[in-house]
C-alpha positions in Angstrom: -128.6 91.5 229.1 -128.6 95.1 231.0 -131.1 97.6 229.9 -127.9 100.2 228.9 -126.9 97.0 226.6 -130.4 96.9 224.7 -130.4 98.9 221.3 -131.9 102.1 221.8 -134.6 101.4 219.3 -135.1 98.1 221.3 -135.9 100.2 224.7 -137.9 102.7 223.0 -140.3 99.9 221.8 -140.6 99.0 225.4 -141.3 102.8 226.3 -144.1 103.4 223.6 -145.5 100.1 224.6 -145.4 101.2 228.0 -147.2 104.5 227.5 -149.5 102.8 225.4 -150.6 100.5 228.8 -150.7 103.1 230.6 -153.1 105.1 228.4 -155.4 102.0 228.2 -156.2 102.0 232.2 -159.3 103.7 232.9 -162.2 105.4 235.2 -159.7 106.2 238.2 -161.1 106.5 241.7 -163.0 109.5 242.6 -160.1 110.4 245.1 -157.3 110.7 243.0 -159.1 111.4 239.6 -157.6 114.8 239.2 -154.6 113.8 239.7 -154.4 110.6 237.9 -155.9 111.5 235.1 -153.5 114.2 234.4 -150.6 112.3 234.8 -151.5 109.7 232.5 -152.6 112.8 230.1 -148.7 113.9 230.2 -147.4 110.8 229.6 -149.1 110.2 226.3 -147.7 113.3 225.2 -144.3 111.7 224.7 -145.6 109.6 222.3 -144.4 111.2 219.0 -140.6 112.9 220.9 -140.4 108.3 221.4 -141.7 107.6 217.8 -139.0 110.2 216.8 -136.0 108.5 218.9 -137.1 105.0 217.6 -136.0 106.3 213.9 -132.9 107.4 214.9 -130.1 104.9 214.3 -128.6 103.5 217.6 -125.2 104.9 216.9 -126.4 108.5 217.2 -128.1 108.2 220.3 -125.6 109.5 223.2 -124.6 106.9 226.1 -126.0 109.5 228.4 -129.4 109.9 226.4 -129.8 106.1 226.6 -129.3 105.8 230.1 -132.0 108.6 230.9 -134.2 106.2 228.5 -133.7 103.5 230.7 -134.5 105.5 233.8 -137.5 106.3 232.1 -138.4 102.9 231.4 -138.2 102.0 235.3 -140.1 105.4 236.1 -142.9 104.4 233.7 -143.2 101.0 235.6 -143.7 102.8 238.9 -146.0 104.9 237.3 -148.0 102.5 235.8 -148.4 100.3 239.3 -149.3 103.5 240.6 -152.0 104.2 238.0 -153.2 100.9 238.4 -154.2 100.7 241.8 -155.7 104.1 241.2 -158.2 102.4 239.3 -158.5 99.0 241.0 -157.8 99.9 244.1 -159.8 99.9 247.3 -161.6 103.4 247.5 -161.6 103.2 251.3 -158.3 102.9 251.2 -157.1 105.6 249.3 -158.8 108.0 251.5 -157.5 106.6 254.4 -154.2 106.7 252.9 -154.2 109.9 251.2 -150.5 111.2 252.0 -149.1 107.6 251.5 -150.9 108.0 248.0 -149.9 111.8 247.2 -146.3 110.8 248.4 -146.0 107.9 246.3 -147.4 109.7 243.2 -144.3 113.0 244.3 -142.2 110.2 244.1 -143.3 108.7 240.4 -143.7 112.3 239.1 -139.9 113.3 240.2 -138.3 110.2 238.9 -140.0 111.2 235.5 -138.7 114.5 236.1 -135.5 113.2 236.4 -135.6 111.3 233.5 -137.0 113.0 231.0 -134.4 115.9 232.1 -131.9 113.4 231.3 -132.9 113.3 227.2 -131.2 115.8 225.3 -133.4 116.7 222.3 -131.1 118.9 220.7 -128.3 116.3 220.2 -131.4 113.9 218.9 -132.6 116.6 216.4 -136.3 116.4 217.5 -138.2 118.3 215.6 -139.3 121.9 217.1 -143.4 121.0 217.7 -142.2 117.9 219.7 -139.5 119.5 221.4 -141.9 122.3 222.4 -144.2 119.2 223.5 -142.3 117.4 225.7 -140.5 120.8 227.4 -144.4 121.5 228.5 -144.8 118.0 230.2 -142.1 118.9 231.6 -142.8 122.4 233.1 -146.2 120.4 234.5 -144.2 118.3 235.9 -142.0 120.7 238.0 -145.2 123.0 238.6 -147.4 119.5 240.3 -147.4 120.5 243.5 -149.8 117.4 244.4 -151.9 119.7 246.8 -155.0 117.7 248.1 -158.2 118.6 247.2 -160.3 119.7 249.9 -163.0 117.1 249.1 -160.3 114.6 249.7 -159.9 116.6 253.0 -163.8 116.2 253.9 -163.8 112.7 252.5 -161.1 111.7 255.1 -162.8 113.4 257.8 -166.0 111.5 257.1 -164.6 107.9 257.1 -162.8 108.9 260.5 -165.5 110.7 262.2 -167.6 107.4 260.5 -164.8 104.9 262.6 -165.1 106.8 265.7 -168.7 106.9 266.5 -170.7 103.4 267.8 -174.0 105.6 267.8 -175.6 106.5 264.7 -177.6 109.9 264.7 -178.7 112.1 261.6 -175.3 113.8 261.3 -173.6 109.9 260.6 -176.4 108.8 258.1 -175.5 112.4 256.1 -172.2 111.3 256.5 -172.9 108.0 255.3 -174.7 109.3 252.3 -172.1 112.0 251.6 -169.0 108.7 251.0 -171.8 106.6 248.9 -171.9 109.1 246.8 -168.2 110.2 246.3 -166.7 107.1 246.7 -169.7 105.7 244.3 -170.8 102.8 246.8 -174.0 102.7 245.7 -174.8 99.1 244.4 -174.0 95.6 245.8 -171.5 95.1 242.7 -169.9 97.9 244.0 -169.3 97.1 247.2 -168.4 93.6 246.8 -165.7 94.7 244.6 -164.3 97.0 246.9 -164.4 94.5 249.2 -162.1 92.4 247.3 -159.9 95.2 246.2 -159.6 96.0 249.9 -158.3 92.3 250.2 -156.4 92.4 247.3 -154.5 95.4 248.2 -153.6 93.6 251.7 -152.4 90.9 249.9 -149.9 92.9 247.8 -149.0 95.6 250.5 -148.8 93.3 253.1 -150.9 95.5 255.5 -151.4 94.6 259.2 -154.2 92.9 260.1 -155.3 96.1 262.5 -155.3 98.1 259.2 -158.1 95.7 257.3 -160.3 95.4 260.2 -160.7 99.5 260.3 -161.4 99.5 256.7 -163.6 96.3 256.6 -165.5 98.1 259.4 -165.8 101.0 257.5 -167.0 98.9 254.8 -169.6 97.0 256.7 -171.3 100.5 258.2 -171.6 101.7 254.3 -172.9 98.6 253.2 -175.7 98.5 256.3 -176.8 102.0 255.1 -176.5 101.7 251.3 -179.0 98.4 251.7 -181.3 100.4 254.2 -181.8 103.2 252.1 -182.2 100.9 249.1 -184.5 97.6 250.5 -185.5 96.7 246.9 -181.9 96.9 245.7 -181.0 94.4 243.4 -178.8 91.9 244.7 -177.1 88.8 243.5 -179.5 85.4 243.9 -177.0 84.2 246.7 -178.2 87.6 249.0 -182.0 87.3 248.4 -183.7 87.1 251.5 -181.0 88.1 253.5 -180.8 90.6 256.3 -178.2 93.3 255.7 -174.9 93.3 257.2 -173.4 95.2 260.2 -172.9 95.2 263.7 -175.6 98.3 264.1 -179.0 98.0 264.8 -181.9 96.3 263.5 -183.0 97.9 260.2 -186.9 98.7 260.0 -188.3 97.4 256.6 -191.9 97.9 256.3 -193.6 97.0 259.6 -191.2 94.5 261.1 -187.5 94.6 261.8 -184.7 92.8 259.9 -182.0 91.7 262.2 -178.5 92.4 261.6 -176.1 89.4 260.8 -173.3 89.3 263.5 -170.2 89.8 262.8 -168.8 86.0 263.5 -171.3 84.9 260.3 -170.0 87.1 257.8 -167.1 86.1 255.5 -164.5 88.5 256.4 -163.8 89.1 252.4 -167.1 89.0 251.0 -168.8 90.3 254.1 -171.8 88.5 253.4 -173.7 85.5 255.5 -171.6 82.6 255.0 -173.5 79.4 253.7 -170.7 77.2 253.5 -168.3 78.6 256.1 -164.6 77.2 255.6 -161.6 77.3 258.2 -158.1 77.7 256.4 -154.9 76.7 258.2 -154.1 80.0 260.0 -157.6 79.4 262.0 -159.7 82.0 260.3 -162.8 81.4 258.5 -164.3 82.2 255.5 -167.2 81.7 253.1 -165.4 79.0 250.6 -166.4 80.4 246.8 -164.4 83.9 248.4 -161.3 81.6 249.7 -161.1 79.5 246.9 -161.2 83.0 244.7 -158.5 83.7 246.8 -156.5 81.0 246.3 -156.8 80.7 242.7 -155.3 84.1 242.6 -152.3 82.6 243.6 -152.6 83.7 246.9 -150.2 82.4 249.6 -151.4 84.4 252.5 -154.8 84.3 254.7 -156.8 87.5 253.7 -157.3 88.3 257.4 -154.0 88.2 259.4 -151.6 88.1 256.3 -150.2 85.1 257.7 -148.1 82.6 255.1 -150.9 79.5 254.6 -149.3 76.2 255.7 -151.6 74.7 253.9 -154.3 75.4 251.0 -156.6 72.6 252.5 -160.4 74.1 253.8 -161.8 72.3 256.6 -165.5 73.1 256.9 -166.6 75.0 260.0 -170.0 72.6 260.7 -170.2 74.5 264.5 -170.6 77.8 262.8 -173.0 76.4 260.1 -175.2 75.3 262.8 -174.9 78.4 264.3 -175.8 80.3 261.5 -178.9 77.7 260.6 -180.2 78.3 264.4 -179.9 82.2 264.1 -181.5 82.1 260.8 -184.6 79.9 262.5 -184.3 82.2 265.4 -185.0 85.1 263.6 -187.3 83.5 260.9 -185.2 83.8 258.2 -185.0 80.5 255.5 -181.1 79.3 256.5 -178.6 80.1 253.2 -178.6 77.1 251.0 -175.5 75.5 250.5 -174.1 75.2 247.0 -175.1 71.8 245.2 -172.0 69.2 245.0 -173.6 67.7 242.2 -171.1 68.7 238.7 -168.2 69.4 241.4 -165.1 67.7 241.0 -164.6 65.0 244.2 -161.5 65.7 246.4 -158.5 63.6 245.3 -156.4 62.4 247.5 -152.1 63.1 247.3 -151.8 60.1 249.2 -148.6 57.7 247.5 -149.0 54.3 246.3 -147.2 52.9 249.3 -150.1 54.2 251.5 -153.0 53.2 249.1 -151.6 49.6 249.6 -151.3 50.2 253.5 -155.1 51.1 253.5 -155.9 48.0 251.1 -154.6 45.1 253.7 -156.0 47.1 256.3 -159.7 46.9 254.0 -158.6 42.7 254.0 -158.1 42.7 257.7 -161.9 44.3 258.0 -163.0 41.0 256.0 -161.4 38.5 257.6 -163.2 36.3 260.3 -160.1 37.3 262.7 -161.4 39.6 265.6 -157.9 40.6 266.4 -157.2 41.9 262.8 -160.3 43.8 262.9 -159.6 45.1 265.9 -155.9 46.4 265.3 -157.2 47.3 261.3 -159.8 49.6 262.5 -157.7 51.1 265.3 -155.3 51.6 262.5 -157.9 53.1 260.1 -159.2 55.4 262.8 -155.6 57.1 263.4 -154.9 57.1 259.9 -158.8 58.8 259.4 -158.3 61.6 262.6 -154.6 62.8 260.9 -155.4 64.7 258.0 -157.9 64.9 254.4 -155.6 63.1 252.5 -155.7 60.0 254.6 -159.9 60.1 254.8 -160.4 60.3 251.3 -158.6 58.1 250.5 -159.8 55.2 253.4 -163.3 56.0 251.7 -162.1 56.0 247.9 -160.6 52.0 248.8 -164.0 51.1 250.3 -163.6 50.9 253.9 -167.2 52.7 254.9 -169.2 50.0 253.6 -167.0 47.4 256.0 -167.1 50.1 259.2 -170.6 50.2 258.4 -171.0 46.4 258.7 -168.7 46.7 262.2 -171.1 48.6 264.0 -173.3 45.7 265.0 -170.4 43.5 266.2 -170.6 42.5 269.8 -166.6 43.5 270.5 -167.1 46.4 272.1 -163.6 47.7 271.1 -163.8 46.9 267.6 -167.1 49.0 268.0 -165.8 52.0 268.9 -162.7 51.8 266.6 -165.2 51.6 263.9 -168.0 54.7 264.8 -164.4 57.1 266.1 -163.2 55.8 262.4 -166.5 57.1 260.8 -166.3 60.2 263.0 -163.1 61.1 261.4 -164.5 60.3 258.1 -167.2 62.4 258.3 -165.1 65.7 258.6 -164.3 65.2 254.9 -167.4 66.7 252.8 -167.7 64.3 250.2 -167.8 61.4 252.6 -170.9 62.8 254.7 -173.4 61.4 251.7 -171.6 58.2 251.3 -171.4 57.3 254.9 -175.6 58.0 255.1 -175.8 56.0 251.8 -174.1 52.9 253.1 -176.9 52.6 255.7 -175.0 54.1 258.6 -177.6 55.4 260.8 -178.9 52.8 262.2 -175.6 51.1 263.4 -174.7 54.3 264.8 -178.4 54.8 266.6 -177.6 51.0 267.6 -174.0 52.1 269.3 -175.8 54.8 270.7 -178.2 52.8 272.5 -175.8 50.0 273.5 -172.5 51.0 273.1 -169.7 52.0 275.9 -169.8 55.3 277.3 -166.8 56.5 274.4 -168.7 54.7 271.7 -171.7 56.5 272.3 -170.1 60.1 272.6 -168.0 59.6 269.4 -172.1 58.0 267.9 -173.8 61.7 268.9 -170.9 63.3 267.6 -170.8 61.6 264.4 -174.9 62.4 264.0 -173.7 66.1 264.5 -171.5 65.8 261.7 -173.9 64.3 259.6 -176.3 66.1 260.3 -174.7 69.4 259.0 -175.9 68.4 255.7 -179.7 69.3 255.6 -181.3 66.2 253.9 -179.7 63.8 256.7 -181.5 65.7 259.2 -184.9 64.3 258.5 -182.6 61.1 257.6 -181.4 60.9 261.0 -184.3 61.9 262.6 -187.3 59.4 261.1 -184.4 56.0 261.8 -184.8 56.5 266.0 -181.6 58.7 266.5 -183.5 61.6 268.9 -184.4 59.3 271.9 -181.4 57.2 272.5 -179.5 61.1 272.1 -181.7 62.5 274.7 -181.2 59.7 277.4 -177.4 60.6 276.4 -178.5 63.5 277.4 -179.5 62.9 280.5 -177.2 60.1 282.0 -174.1 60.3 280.2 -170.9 61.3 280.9 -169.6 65.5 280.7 -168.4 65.2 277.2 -171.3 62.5 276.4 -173.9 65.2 277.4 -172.0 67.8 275.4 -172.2 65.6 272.3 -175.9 64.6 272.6 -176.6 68.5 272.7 -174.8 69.7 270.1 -176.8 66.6 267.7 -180.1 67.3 269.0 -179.6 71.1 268.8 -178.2 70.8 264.9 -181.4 68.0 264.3 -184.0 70.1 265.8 -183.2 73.0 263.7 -185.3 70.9 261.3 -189.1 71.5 262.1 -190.4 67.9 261.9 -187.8 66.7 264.4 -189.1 68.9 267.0 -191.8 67.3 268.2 -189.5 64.1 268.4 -187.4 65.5 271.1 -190.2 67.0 272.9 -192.1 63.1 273.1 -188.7 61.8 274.0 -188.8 64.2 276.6 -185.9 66.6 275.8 -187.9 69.4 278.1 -187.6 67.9 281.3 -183.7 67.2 281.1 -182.9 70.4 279.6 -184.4 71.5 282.7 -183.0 69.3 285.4 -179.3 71.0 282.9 -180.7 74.4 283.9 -180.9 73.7 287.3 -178.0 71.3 288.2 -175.5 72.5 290.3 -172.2 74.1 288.4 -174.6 75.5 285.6 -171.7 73.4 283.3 -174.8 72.6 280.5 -177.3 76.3 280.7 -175.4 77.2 277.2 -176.3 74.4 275.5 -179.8 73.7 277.3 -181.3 77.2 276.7 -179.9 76.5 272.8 -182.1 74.1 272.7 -185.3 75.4 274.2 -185.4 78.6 272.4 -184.9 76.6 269.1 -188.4 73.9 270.8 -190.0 76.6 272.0 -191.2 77.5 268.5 -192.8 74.4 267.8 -196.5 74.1 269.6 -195.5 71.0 271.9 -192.6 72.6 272.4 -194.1 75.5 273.8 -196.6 73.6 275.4 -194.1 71.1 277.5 -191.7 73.9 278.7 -194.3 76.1 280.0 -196.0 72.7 281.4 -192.2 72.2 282.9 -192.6 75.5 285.1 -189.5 76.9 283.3 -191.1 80.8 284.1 -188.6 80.8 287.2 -185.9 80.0 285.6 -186.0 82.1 282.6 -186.4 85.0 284.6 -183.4 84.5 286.9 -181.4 83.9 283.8 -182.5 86.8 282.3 -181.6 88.8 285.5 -178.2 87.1 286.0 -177.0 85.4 283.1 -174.7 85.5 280.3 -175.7 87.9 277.1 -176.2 84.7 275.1 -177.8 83.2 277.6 -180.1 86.3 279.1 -180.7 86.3 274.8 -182.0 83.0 274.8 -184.0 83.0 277.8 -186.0 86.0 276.8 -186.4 84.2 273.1 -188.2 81.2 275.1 -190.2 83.6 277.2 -191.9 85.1 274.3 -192.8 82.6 273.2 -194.6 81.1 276.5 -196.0 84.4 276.6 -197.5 84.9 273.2 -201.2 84.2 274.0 -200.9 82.8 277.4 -201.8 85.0 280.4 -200.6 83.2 283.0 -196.5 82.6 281.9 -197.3 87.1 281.6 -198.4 87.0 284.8 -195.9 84.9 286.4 -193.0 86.6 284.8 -194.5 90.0 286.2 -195.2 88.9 289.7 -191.4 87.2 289.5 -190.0 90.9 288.6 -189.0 90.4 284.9 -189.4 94.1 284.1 -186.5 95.5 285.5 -184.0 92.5 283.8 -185.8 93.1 280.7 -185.0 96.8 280.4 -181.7 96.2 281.0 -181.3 93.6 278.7 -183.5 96.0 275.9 -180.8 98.4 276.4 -177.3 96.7 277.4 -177.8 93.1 275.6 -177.2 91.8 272.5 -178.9 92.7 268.9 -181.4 90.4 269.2 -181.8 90.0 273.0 -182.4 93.1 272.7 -185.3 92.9 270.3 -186.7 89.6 272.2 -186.4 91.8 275.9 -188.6 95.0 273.6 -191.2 92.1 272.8 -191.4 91.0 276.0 -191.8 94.9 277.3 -194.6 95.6 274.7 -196.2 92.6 275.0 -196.4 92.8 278.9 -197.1 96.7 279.1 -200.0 96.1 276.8 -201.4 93.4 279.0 -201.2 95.4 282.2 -202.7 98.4 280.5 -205.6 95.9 279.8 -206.1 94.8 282.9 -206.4 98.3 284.6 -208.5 99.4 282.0 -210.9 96.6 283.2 -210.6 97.4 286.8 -211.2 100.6 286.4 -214.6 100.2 284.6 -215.5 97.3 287.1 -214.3 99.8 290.0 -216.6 102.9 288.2 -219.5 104.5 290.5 -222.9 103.4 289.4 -225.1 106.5 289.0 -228.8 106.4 291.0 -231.2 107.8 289.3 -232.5 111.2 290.1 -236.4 111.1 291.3 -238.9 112.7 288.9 -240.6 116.3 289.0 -244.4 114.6 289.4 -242.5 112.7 292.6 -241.2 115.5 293.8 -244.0 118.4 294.0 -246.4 115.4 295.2 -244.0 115.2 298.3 -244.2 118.6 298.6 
């Protein structure tokens, strides 16, 4: 049924409600207030000329009066959208968008125009007072000339002068303090709300992607200051601990600095270190309680790009959550903890029945005594485990990790490797991480490791990566033998074997008490034979690993013993930011209370490299090439105070008086 067919008491019900909604929304953004606020005052008004029309019998209302009721129906729902977002809306936002705002709200204010001009209240025999009423909201109406305030002006001036400049200076923090206070950013409930509504308002607009990252970089610069001005600000238990956000500079609290979390660990919605980073289908990543917020919204799009989602499945990110942990060590910060599993739901599977039965006489192949069905039944399962999360939850809800388990001690070498690839793939599902460990896994993949062929032992290091991610299963993994067999990997395996035994150690020696376990196995020596191979193809990985071991006493100890000085130096002259970075983390290390690594890397000509990397590298090679600076500047300045006191004129003494005038 049309609207024109409703009853005109019928539509009128649907108007008062209407005004009624819109009366109920509340505490409007500083930046359209005014204007807001007013509008929604007008609108009230024609509560009693609508209480009035509802009384009338429909036969009296004119067809032309009924279809300017209707118009005002569909007015009313612009106005209320345009209301709400005034009041949920991202602040940022609306500055940013100030004439896309002021035009929209012409637009809403001149179809109400229209259609209150449309009711005739002298054929509806209104009474006088309302009449009188409803002829003012109208005259406010005509007279809005929606001029923008000129704090809007200086607001919108601030957040682009605020985009524009990488340097921040006196003038930017006034600035800064200027749009906390008028866009009331003060609190972290405050800004993680606004970051949401930022999202949010993408979602619904759908904005360009360039769009969000200028306002979520906005974003990020207010949150950096608002938490410097305020270190004791309350935030929720999840942020304790944690450095602020940003891509600035360090922030001095107290007497040291707090280092800023770059930009690659920050949830782009929540903008907040990520503890349990997520990817979703379009390739972005994002802290999971803010995706699965997301998604429960009914969300069909990724928050970052606005592209459609293929898929709602999250794959976690375990690269960037080591990553994240070595930064965190790095910088002697306690890593975030993930959330507990324990009271979650488990994954469930959408396989169909038909391919829960496929897996079960797959499961009876693993049993039997034939080597060739447990050869083409784990080659099977291994497919069926790489394809998707479906498929791996539900190979490990029918019991096949118990049986793989059992497989890694065969002596078919092919059955072998079917059977740690086919726990590899497992792996990547979450909830299969604890069973896998459970089932006794370790040591059959520490045993592949050691005796394996070349492909079972890459896919063994890679699968005590992926177990490793969770933090209990790195002391797991590191008292059952896995670090030496991992470091003669290391050492003598193949390109991709090498890569895999590095990324295991560097996720297991993030844990302090397997430290000193790679350094006995003698990690230090091939890390540096890596440093100095020709074709450089393993320096990334190698100088991960040392600055993570050079925190640890033998660590230390060994890679100093290892006459690594060299090295780090030329790195630090010629290398790549992340590597220059991590270079200079090992050499302050060496050089906290040891004289001669100082010495060396003075005589070598570190100082010039290390000013360039204190002013042109990244946030914390920049911090580690200051340390290095002070640290060395103070030890020179101690040694020429020395030699200038050994190098001082000793004084004779003058003869006496009675000496002299016997002379005389």
């Amino acid at each position: 049924m049309g609207e024109e067919e409703r009853g005109g008491g019928e539509v009128v019900e649907i108007l008062i409600k209407k005004v009624n909604e819109i009366a109920s929304i509340s505490d409007y953004r500083y930046t359209v207030k005014k204007q807001y606020c007013n509008l929604a005052r007008r609108l009230k008004l024609l509560i009693p000329m609508l209480e009035e029309i509802r009384d009338i019998k429909d036969s009296i209302i004119p067809q032309q009066t009924l279809k300017a009721l209707v118009m005002l129906k569909q007015a009313l729902d612009s106005a209320k959208d345009l209301l709400m977002f005034g009041s949920e809306g991202s602040k940022i936002y609306l500055v940013l968008e100030r004439e896309q705002i002021m035009n929209k709200y012409h637009e809403v204010t001149a179809k109400l125009e229209q259609a209150l001009s449309g009711i005739s209240c002298e054929s509806l025999d209104i009474s006088d007072e309302v009449k009188e009423q409803v002829e003012l909201v109208l005259a406010q109406f005509r007279r809005a000339k929606g001029r923008v305030d000129a704090n809007d002006v200086e607001l919108y001036e601030d957040l682009l002068s605020l985009y524009n400049k990488t340097h921040d200076s006196a003038s930017d923090l006034a600035v800064l303090r200027r749009l906390c206070e008028k866009l009331q950013l003060m609190g972290i409930s405050d800004l993680t709300l606004e970051s949401l509504a930022l999202h949010e308002m993408v979602a619904a607009t759908g904005d360009p992607g360039e769009s969000i990252e200028k306002m979520s970089m906005l974003l990020k610069k207010i949150k950096d200051f608002v938490q410097t001005e305020n270190p004791n600000l309350e935030a929720p238990a999840r942020e304790k601990n944690l450095p602020p956000s940003g891509s600035g500079q360090a922030i001095v609290d107290g007497s040291h600095q707090m280092p800023v979390i770059p930009d690659d660990f920050r949830c782009p919605i929540s903008l907040e270190l990520m503890k349990d980073p997520v990817i979703v289908s379009t390739g972005q990543t994002y802290e999971r309680s803010c995706i699965e917020k997301w998604l429960g919204a009914r969300h069909d799009t990724c928050p970052k790009t606005q592209q459609k989602l293929t898929s709602t499945a999250l794959t976690p990110n375990y690269v960037l959550r080591s990553l994240i942990a070595q930064w965190c060590e790095a910088n002697g910060i306690e890593p975030p903890k993930r959330p507990s599993s324990s009271g979650t739901s488990k994954t469930v599977s959408a396989c169909s029945p038909a391919e829960r039965a496929q897996i079960k006489i797959l499961l009876h192949k693993l049993t039997s005594g034939c080597l060739e069905d447990q050869r083409s039944a784990t080659g099977e399962i291994r497919l069926l485990a790489k394809h998707n999360t479906d498929n791996r939850v539900a190979i490990a809800q029918a019991g096949a990790i118990p049986l793989l388990v059992g497989l890694l001690s065969t002596p078919d070498p092919r059955i072998q490797e079917h059977a740690i690839t086919a726990l590899l793939n497992l792996s990547i599902c979450e909830d299969n991480k604890g069973s896998i460990v459970s089932a006794g896994a370790v040591p059959g993949i520490v045993h592949v490791l050691k005796k394996g062929s070349m492909a079972a032992r890459e896919n063994a290091a890679a699968t005590l990566f992926s177990l490793s991610v969770v933090d209990e299963n790195k002391v797991t993994i590191g008292s059952l033998g896995a670090i030496p067999p991992l470091v003669t990997l290391l050492s003598e395996g193949s390109q991709r074997g090498k890569k895999d035994a590095a990324t295991a150690l560097f996720n297991l020696c993030i844990y302090q008490g397997n430290k000193g376990k790679a350094v006995r196995a003698g990690v230090v020596l091939t890390l540096m034979s890596l440093l100095t191979e020709t074709g450089g193809r393993m320096v990334d990985e190698a100088l991960a690993i040392l600055a993570i071991l050079a925190s640890h006493p033998e660590g230390k100890a060994t890679i100093g013993a290892a006459e690594a000085v060299p090295v780090l130096v030329e790195v630090i002259r010629n290398g790549s930011p992340r590597n220059r970075e991590n270079a200079a983390a090992v050499l302050v290390h060496l050089c906290s209370g040891d004289q001669k690594h100082m010495v060396e890397a003075q005589e070598l000509g570190v100082m010039g490299p290390l000013v360039d990397l204190a002013q042109n590298g990244t946030d914390r090679g920049k911090r580690k090439a200051q340390q290095l600076l002070e640290c060395i500047s103070r030890f020179l300045e101690q040694q020429n105070h020395s030699q200038a006191q050994t190098e001082a004129p000793i004084e004779q003494p003058q003869p006496s008086s009675m000496a002299n005038s016997g002379d005389s």
